[in-house]
N, C-alpha and C positions, 0 to 999 in steps of 0.2 A: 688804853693801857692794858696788858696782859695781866692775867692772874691767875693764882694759885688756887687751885680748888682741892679741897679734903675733906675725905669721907669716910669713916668707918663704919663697917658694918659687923657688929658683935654677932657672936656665934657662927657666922659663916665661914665654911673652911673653903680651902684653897680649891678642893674636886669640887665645891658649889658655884665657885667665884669661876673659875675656869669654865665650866659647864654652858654659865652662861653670857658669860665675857667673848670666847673664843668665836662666837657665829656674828658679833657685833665687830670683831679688829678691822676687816677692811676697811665697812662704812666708818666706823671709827677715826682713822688715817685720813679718811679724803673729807671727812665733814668740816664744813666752811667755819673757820676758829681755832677746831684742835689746832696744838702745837706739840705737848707731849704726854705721856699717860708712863707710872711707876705705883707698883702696886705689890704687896705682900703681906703673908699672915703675919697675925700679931700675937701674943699670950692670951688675947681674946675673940679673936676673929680675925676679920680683914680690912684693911685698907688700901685706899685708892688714892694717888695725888695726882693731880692733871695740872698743865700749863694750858691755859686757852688765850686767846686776842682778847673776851671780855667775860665778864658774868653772862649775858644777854647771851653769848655763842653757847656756854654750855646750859642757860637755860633751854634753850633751843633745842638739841642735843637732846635733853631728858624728856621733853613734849612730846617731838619729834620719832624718836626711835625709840629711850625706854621704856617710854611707858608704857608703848602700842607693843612694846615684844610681852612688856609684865602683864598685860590684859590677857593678850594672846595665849597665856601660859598660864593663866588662870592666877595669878599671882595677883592678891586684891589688897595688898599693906602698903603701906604709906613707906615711901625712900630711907635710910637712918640721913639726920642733918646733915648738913655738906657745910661746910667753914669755906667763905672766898677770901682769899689775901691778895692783897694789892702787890703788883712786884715793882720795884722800880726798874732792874735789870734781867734780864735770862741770857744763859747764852751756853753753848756745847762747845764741846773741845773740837 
């Protein structure tokens, strides 16, 4: 069953989230689950909502590629929570 995944991250602005968002889009795209990623600032930072095939694909995903980019970059804090929502339907125009 696909799901919704949401995540803020307070105090990050859009040149941070862009910075390092922007070198992960391709892999992004082709990794096995994505379906879709919508993201923008907020009165307090940023957020991120993804459609994935399960939880398990984007745990995957953050193992996988975040973490080893946040290590890489010396970056040693723990994710802000990620909220999963169950969908019953998705679908684009």
């Amino acid at each position: 069953m696909a799901i919704l995944m949401r995540q803020e991250a307070p105090g990050m602005t859009t040149d941070q989230f862009e910075a390092s968002f922007a070198p992960l889009l391709e892999q992004l795209k082709s990794f096995p689950g994505f379906i879709a990623n919508a993201s923008g600032s907020t009165s307090g930072g940023y957020q991120v909502t993804e459609v994935w095939e399960s939880q398990e694909a984007h745990e995957r995903w953050v193992r996988e590629v975040i973490m080893p980019t946040m290590r890489r970059a010396g970056l040693d804090q723990p994710l802000p929570p990620v909220q999963y929502l169950s969908l019953d339907r998705f679908f684009t125009r």
